[in-house]
Backbone bond lengths (Angstrom), bond angles and torsions (degrees), N, CA, C in turn:
res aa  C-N    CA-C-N  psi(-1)  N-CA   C-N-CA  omega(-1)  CA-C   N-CA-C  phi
1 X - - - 1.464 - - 1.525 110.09 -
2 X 1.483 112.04 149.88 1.615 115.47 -164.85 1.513 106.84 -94.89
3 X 1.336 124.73 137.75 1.257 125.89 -163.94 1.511 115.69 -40.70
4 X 1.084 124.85 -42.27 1.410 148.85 156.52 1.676 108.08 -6.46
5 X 1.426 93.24 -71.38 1.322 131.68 -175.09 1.740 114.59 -53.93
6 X 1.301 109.96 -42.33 1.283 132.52 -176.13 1.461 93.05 -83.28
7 X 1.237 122.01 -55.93 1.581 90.27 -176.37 1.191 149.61 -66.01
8 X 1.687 87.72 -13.76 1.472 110.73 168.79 1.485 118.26 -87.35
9 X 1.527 114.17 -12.35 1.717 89.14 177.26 1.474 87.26 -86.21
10 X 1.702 146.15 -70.75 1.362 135.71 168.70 1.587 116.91 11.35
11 X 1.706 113.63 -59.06 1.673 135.07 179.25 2.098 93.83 -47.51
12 X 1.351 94.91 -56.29 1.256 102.83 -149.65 1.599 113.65 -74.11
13 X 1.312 106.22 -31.64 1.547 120.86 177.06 1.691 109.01 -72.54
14 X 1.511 115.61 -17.07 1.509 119.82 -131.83 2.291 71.21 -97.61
15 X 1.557 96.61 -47.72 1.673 106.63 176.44 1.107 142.44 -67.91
16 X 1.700 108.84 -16.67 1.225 135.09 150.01 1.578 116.97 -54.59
17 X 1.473 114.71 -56.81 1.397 111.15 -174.42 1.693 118.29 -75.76
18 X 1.251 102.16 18.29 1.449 120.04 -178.21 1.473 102.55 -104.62
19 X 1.504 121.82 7.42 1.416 109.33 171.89 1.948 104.87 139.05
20 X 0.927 103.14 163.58 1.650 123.27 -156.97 1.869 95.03 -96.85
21 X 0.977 111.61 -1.77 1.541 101.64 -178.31 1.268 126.25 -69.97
22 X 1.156 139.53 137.60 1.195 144.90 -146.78 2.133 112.59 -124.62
23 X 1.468 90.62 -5.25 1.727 110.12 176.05 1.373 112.97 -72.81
24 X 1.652 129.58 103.37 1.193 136.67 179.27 1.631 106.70 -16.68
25 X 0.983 105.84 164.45 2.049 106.58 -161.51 2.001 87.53 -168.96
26 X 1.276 105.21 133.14 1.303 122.79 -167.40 1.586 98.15 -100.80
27 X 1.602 123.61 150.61 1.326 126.19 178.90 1.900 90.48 -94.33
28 X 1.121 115.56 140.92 1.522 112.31 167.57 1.687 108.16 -74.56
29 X 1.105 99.04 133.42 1.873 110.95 -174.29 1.224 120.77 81.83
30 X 1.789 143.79 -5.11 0.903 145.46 126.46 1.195 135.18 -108.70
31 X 1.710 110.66 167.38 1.396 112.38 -172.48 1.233 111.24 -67.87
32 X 1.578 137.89 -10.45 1.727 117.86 166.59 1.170 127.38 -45.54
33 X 1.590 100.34 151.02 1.074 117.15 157.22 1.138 149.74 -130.54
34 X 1.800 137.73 125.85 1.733 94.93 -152.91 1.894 84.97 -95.66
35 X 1.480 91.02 153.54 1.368 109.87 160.64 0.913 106.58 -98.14
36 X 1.497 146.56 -7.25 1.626 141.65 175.57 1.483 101.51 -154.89
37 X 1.213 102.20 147.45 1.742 102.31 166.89 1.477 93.88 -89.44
38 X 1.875 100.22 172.46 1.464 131.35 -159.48 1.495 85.27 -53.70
39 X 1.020 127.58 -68.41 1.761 154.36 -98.27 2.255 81.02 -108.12
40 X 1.406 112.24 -18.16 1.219 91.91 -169.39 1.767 100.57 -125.56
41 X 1.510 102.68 22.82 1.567 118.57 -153.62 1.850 79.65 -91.57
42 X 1.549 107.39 146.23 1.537 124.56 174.15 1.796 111.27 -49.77
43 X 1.193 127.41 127.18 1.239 129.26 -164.03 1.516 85.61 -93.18
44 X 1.212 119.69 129.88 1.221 111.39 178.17 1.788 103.17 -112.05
45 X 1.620 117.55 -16.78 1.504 109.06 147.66 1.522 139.27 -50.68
46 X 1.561 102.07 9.75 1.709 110.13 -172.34 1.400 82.96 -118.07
47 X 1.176 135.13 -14.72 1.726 123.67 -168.80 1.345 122.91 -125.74
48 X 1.448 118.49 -22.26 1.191 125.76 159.95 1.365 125.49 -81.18
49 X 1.556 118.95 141.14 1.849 125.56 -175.71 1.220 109.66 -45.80
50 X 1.878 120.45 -30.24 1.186 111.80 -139.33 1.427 133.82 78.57
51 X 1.705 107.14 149.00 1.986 92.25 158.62 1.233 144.45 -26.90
52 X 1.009 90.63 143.22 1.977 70.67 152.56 1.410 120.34 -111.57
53 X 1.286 128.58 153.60 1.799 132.94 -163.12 1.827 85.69 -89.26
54 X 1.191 95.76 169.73 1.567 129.21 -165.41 1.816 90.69 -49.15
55 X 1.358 116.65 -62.45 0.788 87.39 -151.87 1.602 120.07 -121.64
56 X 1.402 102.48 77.66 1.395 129.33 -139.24 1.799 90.75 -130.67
57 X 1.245 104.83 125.80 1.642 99.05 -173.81 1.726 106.53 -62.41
58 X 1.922 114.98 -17.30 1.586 83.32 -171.19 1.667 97.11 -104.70
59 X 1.554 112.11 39.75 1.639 107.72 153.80 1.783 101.50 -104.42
60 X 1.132 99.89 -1.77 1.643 98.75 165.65 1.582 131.06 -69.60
61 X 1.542 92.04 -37.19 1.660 106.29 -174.88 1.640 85.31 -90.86
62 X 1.609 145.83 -34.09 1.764 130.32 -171.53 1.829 84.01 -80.81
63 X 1.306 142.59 15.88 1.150 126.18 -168.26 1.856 89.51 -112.63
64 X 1.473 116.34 -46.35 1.237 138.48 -179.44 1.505 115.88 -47.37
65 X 1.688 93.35 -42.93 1.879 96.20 -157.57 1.776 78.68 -96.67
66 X 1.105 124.52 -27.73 1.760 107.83 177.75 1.432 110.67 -64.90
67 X 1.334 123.32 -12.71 1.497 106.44 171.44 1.215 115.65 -106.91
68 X 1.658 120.73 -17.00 1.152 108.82 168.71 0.884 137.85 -80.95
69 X 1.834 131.10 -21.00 1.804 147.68 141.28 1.223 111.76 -52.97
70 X 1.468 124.11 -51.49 1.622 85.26 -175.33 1.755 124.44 -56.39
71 X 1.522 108.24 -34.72 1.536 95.44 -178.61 1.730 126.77 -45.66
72 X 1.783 104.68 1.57 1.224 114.08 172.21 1.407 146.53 -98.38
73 X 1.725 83.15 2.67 1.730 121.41 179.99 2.048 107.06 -56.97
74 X 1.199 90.33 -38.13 1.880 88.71 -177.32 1.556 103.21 -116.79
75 X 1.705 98.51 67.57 1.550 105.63 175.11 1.722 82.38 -162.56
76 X 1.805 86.41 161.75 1.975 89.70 -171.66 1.307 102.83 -58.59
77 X 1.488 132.19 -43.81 1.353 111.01 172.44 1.324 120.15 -35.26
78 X 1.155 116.40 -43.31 1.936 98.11 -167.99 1.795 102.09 -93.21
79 X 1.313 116.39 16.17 1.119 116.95 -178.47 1.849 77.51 -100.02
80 X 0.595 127.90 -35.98 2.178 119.57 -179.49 1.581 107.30 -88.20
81 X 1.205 121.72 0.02 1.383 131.40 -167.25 2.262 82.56 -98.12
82 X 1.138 102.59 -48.78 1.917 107.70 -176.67 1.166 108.76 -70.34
83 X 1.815 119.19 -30.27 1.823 94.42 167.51 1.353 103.32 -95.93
84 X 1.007 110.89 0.65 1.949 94.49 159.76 1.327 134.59 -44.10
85 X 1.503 88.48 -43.85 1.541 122.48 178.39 1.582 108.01 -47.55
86 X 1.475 110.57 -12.44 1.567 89.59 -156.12 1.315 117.94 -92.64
87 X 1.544 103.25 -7.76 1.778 113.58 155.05 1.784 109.80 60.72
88 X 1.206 133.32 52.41 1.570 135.77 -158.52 1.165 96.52 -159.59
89 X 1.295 118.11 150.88 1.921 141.31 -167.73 1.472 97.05 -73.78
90 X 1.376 126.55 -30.02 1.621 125.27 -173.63 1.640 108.42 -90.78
91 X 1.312 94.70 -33.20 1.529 80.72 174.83 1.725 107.18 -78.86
92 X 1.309 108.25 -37.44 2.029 86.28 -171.59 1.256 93.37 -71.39
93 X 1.543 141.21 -8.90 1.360 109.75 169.82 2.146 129.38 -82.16
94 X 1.431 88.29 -8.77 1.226 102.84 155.19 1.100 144.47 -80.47
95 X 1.473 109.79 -31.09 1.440 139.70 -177.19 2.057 111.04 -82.42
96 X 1.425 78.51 -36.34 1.853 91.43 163.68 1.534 119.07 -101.36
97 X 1.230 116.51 -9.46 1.399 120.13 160.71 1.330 110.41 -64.50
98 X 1.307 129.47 -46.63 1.357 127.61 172.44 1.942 124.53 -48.65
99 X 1.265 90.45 -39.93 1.629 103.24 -167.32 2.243 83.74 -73.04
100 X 0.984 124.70 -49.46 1.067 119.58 -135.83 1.901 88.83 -87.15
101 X 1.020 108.72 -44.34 1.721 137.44 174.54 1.764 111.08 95.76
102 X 1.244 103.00 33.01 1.560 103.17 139.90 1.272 129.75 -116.69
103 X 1.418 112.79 169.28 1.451 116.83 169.89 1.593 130.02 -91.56
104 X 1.629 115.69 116.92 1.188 120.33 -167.33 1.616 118.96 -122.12
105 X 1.225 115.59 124.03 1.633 117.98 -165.77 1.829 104.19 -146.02
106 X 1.565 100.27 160.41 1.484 93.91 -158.70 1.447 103.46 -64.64
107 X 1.434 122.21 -15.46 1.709 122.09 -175.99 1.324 105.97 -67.19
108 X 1.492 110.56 -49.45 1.488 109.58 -160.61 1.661 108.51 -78.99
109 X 1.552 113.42 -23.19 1.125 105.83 -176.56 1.787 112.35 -134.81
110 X 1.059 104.76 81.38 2.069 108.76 -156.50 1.638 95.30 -80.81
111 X 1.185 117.67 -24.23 1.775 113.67 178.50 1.280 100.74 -79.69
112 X 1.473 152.84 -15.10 1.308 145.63 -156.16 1.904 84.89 -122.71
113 X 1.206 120.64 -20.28 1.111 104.05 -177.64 1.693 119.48 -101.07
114 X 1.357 106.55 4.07 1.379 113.75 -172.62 1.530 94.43 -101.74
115 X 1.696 116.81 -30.55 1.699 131.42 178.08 1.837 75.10 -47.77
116 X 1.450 101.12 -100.09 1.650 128.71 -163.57 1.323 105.15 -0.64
117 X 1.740 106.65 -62.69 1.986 108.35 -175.63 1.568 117.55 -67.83
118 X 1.560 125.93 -26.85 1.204 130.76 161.97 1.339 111.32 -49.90
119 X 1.614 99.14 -79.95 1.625 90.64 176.28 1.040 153.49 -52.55
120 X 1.855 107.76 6.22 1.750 133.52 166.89 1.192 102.35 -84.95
121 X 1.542 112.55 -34.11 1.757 107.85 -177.03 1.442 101.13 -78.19
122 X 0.912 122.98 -52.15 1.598 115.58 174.07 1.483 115.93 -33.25
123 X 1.467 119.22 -69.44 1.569 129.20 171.69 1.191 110.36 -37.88
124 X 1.468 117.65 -57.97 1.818 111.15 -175.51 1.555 113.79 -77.86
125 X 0.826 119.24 -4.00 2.058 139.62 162.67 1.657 99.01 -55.18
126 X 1.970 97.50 -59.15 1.709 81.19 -168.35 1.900 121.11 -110.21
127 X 1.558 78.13 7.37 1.427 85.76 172.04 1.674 121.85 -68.39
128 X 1.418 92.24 -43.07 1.530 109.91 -141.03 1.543 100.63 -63.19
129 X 1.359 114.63 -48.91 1.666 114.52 171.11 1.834 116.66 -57.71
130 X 1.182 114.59 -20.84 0.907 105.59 140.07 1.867 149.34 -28.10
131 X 1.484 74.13 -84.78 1.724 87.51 176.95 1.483 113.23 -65.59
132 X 2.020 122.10 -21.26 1.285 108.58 167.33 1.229 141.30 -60.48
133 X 1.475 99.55 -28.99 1.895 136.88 163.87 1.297 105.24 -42.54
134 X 1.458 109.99 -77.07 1.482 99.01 -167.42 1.532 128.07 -108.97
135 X 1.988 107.56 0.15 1.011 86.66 138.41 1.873 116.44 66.14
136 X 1.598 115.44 21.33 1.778 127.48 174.93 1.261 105.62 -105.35
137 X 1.368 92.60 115.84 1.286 131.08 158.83 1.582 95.55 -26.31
138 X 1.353 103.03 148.24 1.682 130.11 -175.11 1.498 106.93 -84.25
139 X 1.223 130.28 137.79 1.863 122.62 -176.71 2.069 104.48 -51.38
140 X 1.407 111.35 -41.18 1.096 106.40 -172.00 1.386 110.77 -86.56
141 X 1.303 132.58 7.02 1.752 131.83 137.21 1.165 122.60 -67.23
142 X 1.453 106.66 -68.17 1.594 107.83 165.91 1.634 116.28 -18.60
143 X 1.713 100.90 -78.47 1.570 106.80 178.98 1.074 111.21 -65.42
144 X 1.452 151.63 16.85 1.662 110.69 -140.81 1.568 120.70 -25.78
145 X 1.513 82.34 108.11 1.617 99.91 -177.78 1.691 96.91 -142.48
146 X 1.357 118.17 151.83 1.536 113.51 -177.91 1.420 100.45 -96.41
147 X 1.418 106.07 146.27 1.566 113.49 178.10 1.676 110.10 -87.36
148 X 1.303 99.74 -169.95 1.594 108.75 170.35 1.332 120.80 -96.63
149 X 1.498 120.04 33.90 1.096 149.35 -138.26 1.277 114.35 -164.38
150 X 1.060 148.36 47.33 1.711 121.69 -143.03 1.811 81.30 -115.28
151 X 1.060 134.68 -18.31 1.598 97.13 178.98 1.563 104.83 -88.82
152 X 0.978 137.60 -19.75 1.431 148.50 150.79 1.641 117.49 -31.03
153 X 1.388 126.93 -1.57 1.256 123.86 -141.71 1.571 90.50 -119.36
154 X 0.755 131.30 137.50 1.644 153.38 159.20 1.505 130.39 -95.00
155 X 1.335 144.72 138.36 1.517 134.46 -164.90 1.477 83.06 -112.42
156 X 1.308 158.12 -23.32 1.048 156.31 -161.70 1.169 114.21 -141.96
157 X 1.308 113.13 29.28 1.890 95.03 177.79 2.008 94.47 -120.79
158 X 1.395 122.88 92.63 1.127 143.34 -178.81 1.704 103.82 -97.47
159 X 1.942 91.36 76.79 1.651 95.19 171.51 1.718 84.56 -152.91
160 X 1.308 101.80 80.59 1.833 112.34 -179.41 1.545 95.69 -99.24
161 X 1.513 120.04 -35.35 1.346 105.76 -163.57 1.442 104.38 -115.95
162 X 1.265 141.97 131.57 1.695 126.91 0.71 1.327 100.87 -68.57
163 X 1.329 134.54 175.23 1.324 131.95 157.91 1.398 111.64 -88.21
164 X 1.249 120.10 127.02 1.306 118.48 178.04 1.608 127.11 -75.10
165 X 1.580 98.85 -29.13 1.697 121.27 -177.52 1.599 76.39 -49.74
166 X 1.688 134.97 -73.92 1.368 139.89 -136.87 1.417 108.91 -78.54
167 X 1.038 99.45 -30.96 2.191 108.09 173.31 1.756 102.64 -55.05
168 X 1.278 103.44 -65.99 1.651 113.30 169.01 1.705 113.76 -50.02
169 X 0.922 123.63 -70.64 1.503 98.34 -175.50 1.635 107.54 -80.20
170 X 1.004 135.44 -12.62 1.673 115.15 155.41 1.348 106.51 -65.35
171 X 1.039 141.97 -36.82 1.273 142.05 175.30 1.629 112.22 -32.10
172 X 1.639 96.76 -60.77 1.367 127.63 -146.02 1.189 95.79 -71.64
173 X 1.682 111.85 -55.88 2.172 134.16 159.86 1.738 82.40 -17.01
174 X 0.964 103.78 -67.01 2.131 86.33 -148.61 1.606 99.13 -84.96
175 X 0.705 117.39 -29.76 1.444 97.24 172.30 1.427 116.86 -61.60
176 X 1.362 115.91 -53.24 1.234 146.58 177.70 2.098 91.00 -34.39
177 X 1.080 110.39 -85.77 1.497 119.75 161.20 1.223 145.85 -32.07
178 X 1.786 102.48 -25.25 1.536 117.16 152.13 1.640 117.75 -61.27
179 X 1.615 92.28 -29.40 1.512 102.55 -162.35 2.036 93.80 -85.77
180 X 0.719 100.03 -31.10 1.933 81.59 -160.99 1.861 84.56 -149.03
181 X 1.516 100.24 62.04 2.160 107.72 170.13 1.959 119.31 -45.66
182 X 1.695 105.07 -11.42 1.459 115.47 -173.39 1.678 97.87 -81.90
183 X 1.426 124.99 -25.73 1.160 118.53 -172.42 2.210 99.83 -124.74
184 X 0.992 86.97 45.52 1.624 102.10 170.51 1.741 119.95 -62.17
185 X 1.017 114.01 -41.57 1.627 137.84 -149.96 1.925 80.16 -94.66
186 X 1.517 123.78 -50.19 1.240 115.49 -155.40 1.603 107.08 -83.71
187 X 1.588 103.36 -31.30 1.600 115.47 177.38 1.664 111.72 -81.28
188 X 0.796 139.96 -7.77 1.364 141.60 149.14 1.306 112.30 -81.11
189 X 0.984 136.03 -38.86 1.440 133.40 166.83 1.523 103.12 -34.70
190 X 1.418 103.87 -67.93 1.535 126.35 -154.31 1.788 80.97 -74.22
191 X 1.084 150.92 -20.53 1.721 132.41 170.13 1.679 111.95 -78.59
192 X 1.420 102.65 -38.00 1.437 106.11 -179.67 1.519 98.02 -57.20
193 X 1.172 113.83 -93.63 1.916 115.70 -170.98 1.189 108.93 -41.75
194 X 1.585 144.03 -21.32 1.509 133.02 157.05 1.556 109.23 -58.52
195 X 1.266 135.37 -35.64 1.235 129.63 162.72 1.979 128.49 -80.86
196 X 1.408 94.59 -8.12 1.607 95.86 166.71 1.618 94.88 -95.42
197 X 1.353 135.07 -23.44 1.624 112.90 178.89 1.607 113.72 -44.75
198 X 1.863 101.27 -37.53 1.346 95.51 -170.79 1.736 124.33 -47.94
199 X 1.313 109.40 -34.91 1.510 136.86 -158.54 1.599 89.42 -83.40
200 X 1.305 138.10 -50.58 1.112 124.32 -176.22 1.262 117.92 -76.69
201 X 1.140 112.18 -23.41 2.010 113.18 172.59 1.437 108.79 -75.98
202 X 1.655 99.09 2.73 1.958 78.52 -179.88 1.627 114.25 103.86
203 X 1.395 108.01 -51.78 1.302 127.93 -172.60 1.911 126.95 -34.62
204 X 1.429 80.58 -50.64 1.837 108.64 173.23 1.394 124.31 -121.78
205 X 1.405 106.32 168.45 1.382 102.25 174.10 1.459 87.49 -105.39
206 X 1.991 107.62 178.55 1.318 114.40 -155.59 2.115 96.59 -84.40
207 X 1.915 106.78 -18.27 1.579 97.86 179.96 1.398 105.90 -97.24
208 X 1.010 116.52 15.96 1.705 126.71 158.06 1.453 114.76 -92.46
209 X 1.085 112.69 -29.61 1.604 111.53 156.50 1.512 126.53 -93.24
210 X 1.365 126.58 -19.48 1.498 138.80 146.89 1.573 108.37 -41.97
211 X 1.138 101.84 -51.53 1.688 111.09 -170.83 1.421 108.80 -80.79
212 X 1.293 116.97 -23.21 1.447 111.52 179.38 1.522 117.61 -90.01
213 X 1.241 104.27 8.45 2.146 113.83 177.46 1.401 80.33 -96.96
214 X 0.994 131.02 -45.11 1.471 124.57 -165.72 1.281 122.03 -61.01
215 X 1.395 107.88 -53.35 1.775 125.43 164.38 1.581 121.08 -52.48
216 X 1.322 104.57 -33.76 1.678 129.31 155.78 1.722 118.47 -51.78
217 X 1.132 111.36 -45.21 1.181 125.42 -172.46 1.585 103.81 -76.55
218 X 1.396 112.73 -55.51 1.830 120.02 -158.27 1.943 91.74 -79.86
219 X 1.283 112.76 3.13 1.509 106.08 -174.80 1.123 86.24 -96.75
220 X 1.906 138.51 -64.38 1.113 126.57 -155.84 1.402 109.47 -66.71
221 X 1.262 129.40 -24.93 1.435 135.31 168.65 1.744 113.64 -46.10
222 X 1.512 107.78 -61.47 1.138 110.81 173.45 1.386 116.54 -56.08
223 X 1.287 119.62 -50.64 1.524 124.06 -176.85 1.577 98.14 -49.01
224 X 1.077 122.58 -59.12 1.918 116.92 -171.64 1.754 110.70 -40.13
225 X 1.342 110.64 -18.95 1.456 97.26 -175.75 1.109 109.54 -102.06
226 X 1.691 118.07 27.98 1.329 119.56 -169.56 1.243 94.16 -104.94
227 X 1.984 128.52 139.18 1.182 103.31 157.28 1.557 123.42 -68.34
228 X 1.484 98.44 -48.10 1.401 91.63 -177.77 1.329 128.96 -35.26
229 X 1.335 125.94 -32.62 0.868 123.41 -158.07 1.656 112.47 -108.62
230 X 1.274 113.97 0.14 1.555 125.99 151.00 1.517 107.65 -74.71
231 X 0.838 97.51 -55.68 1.924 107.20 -172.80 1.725 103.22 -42.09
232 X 1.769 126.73 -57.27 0.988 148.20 -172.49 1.862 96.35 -67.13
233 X 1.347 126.90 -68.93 1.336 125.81 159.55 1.613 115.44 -31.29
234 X 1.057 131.68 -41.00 1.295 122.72 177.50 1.875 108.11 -86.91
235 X 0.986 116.13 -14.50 1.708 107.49 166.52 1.269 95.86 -97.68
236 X 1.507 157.05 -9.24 1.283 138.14 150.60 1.438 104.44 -54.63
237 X 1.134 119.14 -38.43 1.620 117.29 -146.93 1.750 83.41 -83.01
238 X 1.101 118.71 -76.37 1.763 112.85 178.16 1.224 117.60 -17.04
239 X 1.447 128.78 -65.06 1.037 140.77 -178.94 1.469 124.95 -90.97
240 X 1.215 123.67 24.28 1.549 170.32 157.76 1.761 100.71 -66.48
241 X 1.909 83.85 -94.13 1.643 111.17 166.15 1.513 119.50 -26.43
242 X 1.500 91.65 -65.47 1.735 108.17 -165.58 1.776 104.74 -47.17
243 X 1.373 94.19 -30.73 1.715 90.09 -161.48 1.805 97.99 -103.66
244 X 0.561 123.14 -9.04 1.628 119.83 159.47 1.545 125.21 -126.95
245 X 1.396 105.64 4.09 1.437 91.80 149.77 1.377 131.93 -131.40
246 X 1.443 101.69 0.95 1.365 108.02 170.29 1.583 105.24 105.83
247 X 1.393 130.63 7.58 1.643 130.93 -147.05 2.124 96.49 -143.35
């Protein structure tokens, strides 16, 4: 995880232990928002299988699909597999602007883009105890093998399983799909292969990205019982509309 990243789960744990409240709470100087503190965020170490150990037939098939994607690293796919990488509210709104076929940027759309960064804080809320739990080694530790990624690469950062890159844009898939349900089929597309880039850069294994649609899923679930975070979903959706349909 990028220093960035760390300071914000630290931010987020630090506001949690300040109390059990569950009422959206604003970061001062950015547009986040938490809809839940850390401390009340979905444990997804109580619901997920976990890895699998070495010698477990389904580290056979994350052993299978790691040799058969990377040979796709020096092809345009793995040239879309590196801006995957770029993990930011502007790019999935670009990256889902495509699937949907409009154009979306934090100017034109600042309520869908303040949703986008919330709902990353949300994901890394219930990921993160996760990955402290179990704690799997990255495919390119395991192997030492270099990814398609190599300044991206860590000797000690053993948080491969769930993938978080894939929690976030499955995330993004259903929201994304709340927002414009006529192009559903094309915006899930575009979340699925944002979570197989991980597997071809090396980064993940393929049930670290299985597991991370899943972790994607039990977040947007939780988020629905948020008001805040309906309330905020329905001024994306207005201003969604407004800008591609004219209404």
């Amino acid at each position: 995880m990028k220093r960035k990243g760390w300071m914000f789960l630290v931010l987020v744990i630090l506001i949690g232990a300040k109390g059990n409240s569950l009422q959206a709470q604003s970061q001062k100087g950015c547009d986040t928002v938490l809809y839940f503190v850390y401390e009340n965020a979905p444990r997804m170490e109580k619901i997920l299988p976990g890895p699998p150990a070495l010698q477990d037939a389904r580290f056979y098939y994350d052993w299978v699909q790691y040799c058969d994607t990377k040979a796709l690293r020096d092809t345009p796919r793995g040239d879309t597999a590196r801006k995957d990488a770029r993990f930011s509210a502007s790019y999935m709104m670009e990256r889902f602007g495509q699937a949907i076929g409009c154009k979306m940027t934090p100017a034109t759309h600042p309520e869908l883009f303040q949703l986008l960064n919330s709902i990353h804080a949300a994901e890394r809320s219930a990921g993160a105890s996760a990955k402290k739990y179990f704690r799997r080694k990255r495919p390119y530790q395991q192997f030492h093998e270099p990814t398609g990624l190599p300044q991206h690469e860590r000797a000690t950062d053993f948080t491969s399983y769930p993938s978080g890159h894939t929690s976030s844009a499955w995330l993004a898939g259903m929201l994304f799909s709340a927002l414009a349900p006529d192009c559903q089929e094309a915006i899930m597309k575009t979340a699925y292969e944002m979570g197989q880039s991980r597997v071809i850069l090396g980064f993940h294994y393929q049930s670290d990205v299985d597991d991370g649609r899943l972790t994607g899923s039990v977040v947007f679930a939780r988020l629905c019982s948020e008001p805040a975070f309906l309330q905020q979903l329905q001024k994306a959706q207005k201003e969604f509309n407004r800008n591609r349909l004219g209404v």
